[in-house]
PyMOL Python script that loads the backbone (N, CA, C, O; Angstrom):
from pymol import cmd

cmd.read_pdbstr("""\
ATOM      1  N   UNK A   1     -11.738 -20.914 -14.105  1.00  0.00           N
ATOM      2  CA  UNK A   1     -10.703 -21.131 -13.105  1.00  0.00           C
ATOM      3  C   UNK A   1     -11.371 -21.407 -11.758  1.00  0.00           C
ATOM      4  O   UNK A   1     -12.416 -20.833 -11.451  1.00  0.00           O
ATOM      5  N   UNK A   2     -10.696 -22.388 -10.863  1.00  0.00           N
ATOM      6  CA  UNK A   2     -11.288 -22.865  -9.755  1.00  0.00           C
ATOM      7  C   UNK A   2     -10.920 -21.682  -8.359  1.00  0.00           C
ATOM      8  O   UNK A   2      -9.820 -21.562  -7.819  1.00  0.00           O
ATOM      9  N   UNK A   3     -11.986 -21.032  -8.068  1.00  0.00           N
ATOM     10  CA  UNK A   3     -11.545 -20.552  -6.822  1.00  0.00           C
ATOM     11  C   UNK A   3     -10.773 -21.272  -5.639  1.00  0.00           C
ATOM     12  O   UNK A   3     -11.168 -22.299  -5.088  1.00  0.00           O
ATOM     13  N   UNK A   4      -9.540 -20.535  -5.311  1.00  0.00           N
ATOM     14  CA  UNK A   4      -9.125 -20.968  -4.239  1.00  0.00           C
ATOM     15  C   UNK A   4      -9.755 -21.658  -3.215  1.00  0.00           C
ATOM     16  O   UNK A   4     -10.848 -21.253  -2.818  1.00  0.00           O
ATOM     17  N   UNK A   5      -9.134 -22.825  -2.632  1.00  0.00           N
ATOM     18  CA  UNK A   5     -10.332 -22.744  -1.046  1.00  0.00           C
ATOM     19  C   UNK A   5      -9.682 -22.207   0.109  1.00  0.00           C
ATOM     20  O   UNK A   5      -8.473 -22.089   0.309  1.00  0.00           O
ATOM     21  N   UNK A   6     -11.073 -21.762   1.166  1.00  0.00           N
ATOM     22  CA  UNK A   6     -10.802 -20.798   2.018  1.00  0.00           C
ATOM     23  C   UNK A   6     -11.298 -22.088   3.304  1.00  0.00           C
ATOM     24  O   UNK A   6     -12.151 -22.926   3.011  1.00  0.00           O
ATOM     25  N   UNK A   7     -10.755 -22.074   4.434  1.00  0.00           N
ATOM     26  CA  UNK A   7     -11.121 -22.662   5.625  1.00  0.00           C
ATOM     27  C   UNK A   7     -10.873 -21.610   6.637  1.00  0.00           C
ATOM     28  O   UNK A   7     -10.314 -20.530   6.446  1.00  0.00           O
ATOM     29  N   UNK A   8     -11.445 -22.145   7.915  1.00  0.00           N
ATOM     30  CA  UNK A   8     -11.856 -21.658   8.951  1.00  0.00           C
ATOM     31  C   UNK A   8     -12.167 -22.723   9.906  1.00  0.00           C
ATOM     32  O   UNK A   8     -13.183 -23.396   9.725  1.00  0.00           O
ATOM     33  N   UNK A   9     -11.403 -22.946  10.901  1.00  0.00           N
ATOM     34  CA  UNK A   9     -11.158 -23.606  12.005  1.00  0.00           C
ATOM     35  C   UNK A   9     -11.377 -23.175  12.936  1.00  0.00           C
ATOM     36  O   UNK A   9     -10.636 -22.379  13.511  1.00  0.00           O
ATOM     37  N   UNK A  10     -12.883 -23.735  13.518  1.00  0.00           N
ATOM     38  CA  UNK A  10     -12.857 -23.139  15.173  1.00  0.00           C
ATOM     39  C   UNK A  10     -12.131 -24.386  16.277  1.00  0.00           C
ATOM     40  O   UNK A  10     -12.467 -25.570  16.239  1.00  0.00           O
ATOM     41  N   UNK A  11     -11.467 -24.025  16.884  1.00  0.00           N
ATOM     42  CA  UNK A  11     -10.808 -24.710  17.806  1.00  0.00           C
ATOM     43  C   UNK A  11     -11.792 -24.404  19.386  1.00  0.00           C
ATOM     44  O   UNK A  11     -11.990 -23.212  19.622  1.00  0.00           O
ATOM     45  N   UNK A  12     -12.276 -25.255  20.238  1.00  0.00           N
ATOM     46  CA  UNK A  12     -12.878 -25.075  21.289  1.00  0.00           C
ATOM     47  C   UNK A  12     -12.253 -25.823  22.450  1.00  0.00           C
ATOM     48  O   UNK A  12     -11.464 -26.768  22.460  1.00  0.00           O
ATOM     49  N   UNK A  13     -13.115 -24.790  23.913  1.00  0.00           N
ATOM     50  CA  UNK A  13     -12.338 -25.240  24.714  1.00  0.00           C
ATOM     51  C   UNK A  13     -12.165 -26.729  25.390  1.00  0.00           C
ATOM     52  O   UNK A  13     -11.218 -27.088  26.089  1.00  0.00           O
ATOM     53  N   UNK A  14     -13.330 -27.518  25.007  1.00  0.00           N
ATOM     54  CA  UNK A  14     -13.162 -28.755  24.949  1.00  0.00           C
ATOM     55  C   UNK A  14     -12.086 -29.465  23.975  1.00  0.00           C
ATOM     56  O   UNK A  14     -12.120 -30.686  23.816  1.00  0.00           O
ATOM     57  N   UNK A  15     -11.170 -28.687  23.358  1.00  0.00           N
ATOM     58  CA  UNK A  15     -10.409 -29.838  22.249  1.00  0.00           C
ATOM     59  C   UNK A  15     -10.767 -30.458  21.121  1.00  0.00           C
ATOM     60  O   UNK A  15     -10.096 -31.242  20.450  1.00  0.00           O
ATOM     61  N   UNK A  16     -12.488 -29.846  20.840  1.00  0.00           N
ATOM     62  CA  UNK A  16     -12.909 -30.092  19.707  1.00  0.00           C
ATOM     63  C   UNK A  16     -12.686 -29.384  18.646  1.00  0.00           C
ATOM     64  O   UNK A  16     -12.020 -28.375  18.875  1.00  0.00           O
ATOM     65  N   UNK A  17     -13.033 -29.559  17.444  1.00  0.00           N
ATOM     66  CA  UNK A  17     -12.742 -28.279  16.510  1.00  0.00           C
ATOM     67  C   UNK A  17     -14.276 -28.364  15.170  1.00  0.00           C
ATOM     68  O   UNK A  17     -15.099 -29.277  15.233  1.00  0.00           O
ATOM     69  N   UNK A  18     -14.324 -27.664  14.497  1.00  0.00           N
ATOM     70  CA  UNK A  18     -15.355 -27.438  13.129  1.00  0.00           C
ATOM     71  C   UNK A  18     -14.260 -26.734  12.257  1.00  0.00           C
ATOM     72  O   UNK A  18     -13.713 -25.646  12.439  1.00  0.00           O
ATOM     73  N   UNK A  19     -14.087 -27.695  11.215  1.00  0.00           N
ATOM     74  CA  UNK A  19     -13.768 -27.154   9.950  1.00  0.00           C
ATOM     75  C   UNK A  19     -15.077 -26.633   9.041  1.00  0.00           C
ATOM     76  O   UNK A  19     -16.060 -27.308   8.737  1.00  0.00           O
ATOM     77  N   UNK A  20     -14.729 -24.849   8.601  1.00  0.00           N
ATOM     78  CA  UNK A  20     -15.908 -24.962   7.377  1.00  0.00           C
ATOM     79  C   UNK A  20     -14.846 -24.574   6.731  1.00  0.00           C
ATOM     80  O   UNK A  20     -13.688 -24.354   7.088  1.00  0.00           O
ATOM     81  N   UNK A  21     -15.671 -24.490   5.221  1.00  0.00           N
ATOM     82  CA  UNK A  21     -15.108 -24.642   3.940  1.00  0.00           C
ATOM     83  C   UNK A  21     -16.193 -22.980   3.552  1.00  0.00           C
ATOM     84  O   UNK A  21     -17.380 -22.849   3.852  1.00  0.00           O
ATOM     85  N   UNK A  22     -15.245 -21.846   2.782  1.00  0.00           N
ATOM     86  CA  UNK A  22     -16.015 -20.922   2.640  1.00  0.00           C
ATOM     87  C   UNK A  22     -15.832 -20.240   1.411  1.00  0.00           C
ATOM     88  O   UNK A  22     -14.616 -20.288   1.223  1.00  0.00           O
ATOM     89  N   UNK A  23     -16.555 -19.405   0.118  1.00  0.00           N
ATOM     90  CA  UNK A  23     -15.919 -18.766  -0.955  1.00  0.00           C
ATOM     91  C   UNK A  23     -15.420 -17.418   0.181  1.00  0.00           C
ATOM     92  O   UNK A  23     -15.655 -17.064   1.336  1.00  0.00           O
ATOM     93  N   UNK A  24     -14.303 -16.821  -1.417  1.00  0.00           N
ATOM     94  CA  UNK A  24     -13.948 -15.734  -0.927  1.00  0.00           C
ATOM     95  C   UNK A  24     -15.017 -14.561  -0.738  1.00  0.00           C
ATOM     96  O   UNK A  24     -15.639 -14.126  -1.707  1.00  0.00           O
ATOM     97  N   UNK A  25     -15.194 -14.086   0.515  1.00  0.00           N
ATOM     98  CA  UNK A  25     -16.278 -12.617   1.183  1.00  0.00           C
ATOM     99  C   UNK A  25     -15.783 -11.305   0.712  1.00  0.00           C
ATOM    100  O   UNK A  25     -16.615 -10.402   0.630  1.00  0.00           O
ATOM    101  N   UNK A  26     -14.822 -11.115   0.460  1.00  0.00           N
ATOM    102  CA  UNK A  26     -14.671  -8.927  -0.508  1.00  0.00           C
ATOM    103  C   UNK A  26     -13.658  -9.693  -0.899  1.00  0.00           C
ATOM    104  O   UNK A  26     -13.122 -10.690  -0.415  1.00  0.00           O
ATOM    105  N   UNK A  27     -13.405  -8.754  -2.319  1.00  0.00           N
ATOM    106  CA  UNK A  27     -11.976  -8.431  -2.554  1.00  0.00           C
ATOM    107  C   UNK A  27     -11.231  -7.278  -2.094  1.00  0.00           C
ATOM    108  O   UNK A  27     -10.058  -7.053  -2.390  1.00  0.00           O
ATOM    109  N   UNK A  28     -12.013  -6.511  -1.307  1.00  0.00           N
ATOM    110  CA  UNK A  28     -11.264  -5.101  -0.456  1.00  0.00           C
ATOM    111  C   UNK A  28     -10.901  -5.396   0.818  1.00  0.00           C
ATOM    112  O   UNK A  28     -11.568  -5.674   1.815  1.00  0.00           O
ATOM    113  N   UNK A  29      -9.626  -5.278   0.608  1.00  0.00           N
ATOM    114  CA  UNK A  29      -8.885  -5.999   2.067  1.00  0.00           C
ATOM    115  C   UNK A  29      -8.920  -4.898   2.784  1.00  0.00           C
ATOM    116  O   UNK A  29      -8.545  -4.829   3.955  1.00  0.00           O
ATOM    117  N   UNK A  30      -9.224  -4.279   2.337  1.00  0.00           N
ATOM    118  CA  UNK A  30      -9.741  -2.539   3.756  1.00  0.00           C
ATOM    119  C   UNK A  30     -10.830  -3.322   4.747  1.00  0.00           C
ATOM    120  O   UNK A  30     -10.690  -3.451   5.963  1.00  0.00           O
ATOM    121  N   UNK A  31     -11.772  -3.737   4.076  1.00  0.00           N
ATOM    122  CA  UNK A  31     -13.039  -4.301   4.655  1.00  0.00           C
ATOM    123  C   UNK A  31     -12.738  -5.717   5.256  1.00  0.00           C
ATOM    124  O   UNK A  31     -13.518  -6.015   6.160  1.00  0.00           O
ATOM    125  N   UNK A  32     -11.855  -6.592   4.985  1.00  0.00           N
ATOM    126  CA  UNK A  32     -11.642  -7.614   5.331  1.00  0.00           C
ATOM    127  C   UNK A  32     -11.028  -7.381   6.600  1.00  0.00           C
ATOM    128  O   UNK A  32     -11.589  -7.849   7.591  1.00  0.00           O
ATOM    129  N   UNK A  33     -10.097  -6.813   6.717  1.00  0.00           N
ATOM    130  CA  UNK A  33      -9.513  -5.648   7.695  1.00  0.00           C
ATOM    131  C   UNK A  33     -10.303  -5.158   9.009  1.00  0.00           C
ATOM    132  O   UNK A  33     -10.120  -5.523  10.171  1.00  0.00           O
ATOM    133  N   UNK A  34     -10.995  -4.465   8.634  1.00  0.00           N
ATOM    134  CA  UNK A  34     -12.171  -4.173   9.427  1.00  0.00           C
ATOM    135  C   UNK A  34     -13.437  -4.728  10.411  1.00  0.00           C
ATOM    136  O   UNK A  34     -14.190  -4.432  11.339  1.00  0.00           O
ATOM    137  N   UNK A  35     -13.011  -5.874   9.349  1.00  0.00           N
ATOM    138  CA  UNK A  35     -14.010  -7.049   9.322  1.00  0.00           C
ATOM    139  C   UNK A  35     -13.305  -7.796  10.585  1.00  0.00           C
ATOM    140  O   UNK A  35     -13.674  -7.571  11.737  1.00  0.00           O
ATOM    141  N   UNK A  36     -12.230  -8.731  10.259  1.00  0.00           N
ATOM    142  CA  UNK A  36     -11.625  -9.393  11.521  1.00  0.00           C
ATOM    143  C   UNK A  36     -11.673  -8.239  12.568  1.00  0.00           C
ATOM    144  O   UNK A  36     -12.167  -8.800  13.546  1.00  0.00           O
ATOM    145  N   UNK A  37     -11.413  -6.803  12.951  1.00  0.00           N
ATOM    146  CA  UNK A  37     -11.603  -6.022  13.967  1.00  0.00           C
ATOM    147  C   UNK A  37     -12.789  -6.364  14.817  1.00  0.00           C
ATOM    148  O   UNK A  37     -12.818  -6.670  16.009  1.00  0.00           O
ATOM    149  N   UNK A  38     -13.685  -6.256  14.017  1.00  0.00           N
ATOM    150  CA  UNK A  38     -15.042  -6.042  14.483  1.00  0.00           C
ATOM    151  C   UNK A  38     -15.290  -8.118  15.265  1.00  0.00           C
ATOM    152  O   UNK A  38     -15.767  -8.154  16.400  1.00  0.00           O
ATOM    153  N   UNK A  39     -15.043  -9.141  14.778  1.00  0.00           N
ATOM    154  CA  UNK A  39     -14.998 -10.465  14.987  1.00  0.00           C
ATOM    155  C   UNK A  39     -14.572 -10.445  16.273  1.00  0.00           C
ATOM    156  O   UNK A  39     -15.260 -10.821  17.222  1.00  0.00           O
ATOM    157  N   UNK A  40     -12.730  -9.738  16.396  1.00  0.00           N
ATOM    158  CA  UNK A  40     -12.282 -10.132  17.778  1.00  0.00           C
ATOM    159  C   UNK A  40     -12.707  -9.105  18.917  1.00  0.00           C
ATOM    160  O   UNK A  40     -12.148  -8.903  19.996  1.00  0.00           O
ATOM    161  N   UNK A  41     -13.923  -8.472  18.351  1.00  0.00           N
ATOM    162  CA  UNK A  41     -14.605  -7.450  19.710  1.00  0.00           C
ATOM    163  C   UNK A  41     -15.873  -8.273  19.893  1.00  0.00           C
ATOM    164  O   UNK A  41     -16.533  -8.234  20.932  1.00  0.00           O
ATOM    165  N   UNK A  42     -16.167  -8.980  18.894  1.00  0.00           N
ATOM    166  CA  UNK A  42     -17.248  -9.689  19.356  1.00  0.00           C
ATOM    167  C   UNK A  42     -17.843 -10.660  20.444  1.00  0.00           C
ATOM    168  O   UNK A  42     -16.963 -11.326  20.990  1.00  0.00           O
ATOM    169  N   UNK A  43     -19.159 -10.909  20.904  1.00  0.00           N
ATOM    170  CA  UNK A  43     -19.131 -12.191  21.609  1.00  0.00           C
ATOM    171  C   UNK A  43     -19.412 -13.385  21.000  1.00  0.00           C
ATOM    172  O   UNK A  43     -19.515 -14.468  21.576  1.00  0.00           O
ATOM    173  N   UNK A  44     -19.504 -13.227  20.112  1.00  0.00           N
ATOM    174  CA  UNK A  44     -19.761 -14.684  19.128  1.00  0.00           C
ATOM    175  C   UNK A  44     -19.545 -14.337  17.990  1.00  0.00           C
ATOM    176  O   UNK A  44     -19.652 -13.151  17.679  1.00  0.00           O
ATOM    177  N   UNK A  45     -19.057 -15.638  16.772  1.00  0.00           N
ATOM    178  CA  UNK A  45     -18.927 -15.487  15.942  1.00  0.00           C
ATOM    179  C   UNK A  45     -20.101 -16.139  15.227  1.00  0.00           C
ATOM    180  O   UNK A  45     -20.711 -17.149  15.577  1.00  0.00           O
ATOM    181  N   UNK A  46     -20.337 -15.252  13.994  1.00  0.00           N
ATOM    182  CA  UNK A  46     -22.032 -15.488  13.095  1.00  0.00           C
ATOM    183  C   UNK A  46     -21.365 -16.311  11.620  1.00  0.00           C
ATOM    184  O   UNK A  46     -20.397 -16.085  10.893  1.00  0.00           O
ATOM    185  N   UNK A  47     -22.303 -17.216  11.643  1.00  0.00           N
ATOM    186  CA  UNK A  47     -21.630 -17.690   9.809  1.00  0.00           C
ATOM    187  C   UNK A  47     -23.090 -18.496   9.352  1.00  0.00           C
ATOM    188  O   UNK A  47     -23.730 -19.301  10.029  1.00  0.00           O
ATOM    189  N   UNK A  48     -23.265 -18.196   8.528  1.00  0.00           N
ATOM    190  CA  UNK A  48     -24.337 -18.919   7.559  1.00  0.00           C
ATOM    191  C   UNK A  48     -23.530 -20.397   7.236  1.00  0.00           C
ATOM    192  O   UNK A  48     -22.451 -20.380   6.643  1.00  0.00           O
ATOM    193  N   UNK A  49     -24.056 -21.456   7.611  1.00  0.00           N
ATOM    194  CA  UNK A  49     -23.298 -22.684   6.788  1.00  0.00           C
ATOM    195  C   UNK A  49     -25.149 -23.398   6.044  1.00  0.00           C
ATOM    196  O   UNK A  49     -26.352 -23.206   6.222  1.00  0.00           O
ATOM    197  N   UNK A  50     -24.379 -24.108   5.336  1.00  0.00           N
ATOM    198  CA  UNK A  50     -25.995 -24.822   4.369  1.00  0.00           C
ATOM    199  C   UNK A  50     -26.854 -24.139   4.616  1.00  0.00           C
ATOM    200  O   UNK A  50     -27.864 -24.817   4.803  1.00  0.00           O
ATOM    201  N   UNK A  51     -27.085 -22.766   4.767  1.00  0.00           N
ATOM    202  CA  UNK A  51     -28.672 -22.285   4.606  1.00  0.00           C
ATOM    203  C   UNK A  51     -28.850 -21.975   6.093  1.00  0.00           C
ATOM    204  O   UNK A  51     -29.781 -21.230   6.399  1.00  0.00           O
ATOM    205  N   UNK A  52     -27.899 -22.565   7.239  1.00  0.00           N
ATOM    206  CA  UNK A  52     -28.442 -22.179   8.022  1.00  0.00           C
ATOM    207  C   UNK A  52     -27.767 -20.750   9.262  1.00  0.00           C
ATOM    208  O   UNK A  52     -26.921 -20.107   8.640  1.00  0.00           O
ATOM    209  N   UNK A  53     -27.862 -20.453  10.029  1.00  0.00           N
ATOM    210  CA  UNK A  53     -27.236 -19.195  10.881  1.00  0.00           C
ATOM    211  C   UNK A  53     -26.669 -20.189  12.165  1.00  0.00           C
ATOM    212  O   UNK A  53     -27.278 -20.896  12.968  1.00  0.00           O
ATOM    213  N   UNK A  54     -25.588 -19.975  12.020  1.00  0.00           N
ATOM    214  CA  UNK A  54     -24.794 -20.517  13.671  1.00  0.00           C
ATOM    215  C   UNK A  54     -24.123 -19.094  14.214  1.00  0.00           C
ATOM    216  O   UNK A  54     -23.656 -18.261  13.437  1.00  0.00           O
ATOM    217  N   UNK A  55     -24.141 -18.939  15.632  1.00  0.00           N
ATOM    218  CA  UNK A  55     -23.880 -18.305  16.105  1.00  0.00           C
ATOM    219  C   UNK A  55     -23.305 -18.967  17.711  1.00  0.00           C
ATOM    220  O   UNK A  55     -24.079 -19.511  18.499  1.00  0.00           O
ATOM    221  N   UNK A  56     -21.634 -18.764  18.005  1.00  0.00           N
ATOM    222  CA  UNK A  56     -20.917 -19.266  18.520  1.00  0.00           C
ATOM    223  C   UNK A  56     -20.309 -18.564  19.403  1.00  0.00           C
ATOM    224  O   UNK A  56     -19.479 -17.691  19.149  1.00  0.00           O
ATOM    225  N   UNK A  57     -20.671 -18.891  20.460  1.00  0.00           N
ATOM    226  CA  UNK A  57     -20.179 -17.518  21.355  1.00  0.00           C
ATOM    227  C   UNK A  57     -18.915 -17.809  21.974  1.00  0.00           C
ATOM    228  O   UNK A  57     -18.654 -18.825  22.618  1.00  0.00           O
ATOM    229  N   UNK A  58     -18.240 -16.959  21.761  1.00  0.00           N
ATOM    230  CA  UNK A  58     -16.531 -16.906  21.958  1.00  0.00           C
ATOM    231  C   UNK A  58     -15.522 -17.327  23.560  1.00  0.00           C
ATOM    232  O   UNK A  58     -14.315 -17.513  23.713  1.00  0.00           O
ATOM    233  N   UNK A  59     -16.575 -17.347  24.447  1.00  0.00           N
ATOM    234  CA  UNK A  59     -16.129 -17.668  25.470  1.00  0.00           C
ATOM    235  C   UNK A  59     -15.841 -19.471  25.259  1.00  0.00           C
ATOM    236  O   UNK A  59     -14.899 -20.107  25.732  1.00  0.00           O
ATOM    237  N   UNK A  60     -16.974 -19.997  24.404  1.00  0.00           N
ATOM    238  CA  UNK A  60     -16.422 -21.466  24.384  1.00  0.00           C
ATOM    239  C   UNK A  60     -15.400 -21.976  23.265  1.00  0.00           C
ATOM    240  O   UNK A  60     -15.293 -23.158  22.938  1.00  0.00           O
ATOM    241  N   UNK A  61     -14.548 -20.748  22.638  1.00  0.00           N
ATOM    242  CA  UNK A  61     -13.159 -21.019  21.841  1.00  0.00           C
ATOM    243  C   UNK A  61     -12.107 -20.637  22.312  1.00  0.00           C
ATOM    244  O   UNK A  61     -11.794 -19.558  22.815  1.00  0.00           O
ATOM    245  N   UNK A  62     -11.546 -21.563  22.137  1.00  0.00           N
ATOM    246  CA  UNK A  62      -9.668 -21.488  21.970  1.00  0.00           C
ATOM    247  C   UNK A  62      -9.019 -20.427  21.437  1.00  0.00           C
ATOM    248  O   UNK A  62      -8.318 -19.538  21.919  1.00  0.00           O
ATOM    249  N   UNK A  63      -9.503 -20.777  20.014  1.00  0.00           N
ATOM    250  CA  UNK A  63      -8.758 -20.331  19.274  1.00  0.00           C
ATOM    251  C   UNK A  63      -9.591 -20.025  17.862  1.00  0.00           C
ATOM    252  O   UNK A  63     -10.587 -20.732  17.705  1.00  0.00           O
ATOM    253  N   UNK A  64      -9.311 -19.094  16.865  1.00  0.00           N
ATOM    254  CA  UNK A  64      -9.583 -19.491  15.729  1.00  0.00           C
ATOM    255  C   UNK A  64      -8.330 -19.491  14.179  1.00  0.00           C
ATOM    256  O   UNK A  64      -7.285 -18.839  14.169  1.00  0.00           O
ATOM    257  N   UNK A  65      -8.641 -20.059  13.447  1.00  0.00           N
ATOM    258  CA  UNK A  65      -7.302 -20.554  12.326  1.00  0.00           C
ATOM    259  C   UNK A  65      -8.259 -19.947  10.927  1.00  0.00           C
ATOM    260  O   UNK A  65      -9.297 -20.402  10.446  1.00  0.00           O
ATOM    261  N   UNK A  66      -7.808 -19.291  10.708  1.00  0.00           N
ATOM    262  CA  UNK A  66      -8.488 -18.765   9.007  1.00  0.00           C
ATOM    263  C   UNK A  66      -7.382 -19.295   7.740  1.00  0.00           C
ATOM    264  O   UNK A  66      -6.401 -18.559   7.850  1.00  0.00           O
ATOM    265  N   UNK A  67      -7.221 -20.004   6.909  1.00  0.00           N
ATOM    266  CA  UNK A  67      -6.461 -20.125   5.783  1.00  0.00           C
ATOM    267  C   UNK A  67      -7.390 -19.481   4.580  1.00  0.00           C
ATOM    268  O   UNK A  67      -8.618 -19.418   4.532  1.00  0.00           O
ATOM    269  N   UNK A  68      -6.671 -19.144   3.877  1.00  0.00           N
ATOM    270  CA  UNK A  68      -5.437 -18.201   4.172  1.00  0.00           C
ATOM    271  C   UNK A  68      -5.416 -16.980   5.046  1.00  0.00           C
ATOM    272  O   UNK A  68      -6.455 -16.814   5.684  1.00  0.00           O
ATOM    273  N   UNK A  69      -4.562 -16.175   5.204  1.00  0.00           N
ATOM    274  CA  UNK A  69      -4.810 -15.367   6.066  1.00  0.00           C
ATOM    275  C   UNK A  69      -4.805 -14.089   5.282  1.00  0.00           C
ATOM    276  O   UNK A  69      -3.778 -13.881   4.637  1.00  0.00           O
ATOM    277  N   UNK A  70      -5.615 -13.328   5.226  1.00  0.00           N
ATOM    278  CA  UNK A  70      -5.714 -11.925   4.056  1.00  0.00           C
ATOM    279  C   UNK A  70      -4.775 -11.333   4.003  1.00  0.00           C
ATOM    280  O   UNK A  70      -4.095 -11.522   5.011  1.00  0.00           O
ATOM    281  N   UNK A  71      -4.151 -10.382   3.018  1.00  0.00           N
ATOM    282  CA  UNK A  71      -3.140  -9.695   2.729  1.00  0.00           C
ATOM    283  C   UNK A  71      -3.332  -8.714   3.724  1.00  0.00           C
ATOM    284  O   UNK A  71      -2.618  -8.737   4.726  1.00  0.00           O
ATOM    285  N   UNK A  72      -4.213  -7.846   3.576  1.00  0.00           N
ATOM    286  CA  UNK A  72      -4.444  -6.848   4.768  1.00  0.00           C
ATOM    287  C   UNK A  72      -4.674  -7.005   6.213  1.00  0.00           C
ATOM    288  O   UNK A  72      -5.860  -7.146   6.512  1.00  0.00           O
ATOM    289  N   UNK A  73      -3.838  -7.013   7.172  1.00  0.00           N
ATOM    290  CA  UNK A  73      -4.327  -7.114   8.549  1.00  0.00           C
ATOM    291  C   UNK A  73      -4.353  -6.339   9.436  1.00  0.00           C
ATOM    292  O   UNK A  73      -3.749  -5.271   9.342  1.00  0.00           O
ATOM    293  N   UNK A  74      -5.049  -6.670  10.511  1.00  0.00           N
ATOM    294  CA  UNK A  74      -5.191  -5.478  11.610  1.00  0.00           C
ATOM    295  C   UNK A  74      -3.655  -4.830  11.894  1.00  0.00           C
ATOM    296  O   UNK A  74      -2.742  -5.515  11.434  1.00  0.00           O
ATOM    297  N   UNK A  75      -3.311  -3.742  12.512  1.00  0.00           N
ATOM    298  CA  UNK A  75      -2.376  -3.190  12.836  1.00  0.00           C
ATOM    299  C   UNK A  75      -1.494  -4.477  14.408  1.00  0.00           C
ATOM    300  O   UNK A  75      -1.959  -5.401  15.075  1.00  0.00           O
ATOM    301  N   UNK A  76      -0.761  -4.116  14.379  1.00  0.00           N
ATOM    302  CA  UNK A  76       0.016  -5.332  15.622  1.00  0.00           C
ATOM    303  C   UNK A  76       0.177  -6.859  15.183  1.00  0.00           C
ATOM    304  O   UNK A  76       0.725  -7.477  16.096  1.00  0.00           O
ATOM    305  N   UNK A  77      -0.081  -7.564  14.231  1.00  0.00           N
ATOM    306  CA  UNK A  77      -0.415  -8.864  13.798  1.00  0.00           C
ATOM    307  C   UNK A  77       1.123  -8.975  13.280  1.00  0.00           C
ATOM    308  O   UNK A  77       1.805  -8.182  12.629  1.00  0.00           O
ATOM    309  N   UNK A  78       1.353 -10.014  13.713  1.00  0.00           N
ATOM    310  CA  UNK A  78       2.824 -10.410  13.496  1.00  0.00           C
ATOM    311  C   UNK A  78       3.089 -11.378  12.138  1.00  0.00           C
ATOM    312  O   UNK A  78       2.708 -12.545  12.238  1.00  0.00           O
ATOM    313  N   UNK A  79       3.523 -11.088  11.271  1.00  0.00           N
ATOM    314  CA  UNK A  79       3.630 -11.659  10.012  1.00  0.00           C
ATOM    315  C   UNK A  79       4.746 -12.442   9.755  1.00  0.00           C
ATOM    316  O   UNK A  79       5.847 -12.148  10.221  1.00  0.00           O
ATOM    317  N   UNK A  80       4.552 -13.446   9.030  1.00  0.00           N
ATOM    318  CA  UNK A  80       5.626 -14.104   8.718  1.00  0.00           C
ATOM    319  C   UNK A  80       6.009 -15.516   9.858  1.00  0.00           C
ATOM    320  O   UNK A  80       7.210 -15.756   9.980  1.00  0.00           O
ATOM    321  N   UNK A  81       5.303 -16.153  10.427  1.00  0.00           N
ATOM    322  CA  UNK A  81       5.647 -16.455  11.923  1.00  0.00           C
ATOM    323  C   UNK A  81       5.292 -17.996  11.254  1.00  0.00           C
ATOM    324  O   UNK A  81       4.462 -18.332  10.409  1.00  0.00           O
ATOM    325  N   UNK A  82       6.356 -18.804  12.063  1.00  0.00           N
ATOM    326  CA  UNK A  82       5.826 -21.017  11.702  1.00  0.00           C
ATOM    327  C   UNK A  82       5.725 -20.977  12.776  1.00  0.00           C
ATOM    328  O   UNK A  82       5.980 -20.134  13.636  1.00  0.00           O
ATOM    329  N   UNK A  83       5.172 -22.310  12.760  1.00  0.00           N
ATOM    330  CA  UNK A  83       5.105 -23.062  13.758  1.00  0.00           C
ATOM    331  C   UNK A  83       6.296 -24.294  14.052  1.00  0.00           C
ATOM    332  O   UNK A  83       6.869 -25.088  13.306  1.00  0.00           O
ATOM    333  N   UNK A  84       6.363 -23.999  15.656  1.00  0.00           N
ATOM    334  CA  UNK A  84       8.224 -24.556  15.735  1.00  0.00           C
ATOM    335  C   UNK A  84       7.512 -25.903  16.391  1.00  0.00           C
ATOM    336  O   UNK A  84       7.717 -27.101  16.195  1.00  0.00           O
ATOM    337  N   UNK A  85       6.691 -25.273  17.156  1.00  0.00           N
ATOM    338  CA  UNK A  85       6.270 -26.761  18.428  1.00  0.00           C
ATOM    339  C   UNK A  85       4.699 -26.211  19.277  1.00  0.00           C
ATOM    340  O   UNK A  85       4.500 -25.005  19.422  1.00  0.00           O
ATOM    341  N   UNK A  86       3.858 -27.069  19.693  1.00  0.00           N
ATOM    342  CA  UNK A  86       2.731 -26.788  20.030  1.00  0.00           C
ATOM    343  C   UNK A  86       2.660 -27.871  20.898  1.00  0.00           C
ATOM    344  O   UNK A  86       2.955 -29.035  20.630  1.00  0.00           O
ATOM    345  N   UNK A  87       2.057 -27.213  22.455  1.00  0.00           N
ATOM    346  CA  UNK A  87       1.493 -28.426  23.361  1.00  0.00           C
ATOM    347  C   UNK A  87       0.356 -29.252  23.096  1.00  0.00           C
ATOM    348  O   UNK A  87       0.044 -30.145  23.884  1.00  0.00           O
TER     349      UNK A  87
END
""", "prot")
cmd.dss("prot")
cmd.show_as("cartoon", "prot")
cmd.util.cbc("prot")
cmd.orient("prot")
């Protein structure tokens, strides 16, 4: 069976963006959980792509977009939400 695919969209403050393409990281959404906590205290975000280490420091993003979005989420995260309209 084909694993799902997972993306990750950094959106920056220039209007640019990086799509990666990623397998699934735990199946313990405790840790996944934990995991985004620890990301949005961070100053950069770390990801291995082809072998190599990027490290992206958060003052030059927008935004970031994870598909899908894990079953487990931080406490306050508003669920269930579309998109109506975007500037």
């Amino acid at each position: 069976m084909t694993e799902p695919k997972r993306y990750l969209t950094i959106h920056f403050n220039d209007d640019t963006k990086m799509v990666i393409d990623f397998p699934q990281q735990h199946t313990d959404a405790q840790i996944i959980a934990s995991r985004l906590k620890e990301v949005m205290h961070a100053k950069q975000v770390m990801l291995e792509v082809d072998g190599t280490l990027i490290a992206i420091p958060l003052s030059s993003v927008k935004y970031i977009q994870a598909y899908p979005a894990p079953e487990k989420l931080p406490d306050g995260v508003i669920r269930g939400a579309q998109f109506v309209a975007a500037d």
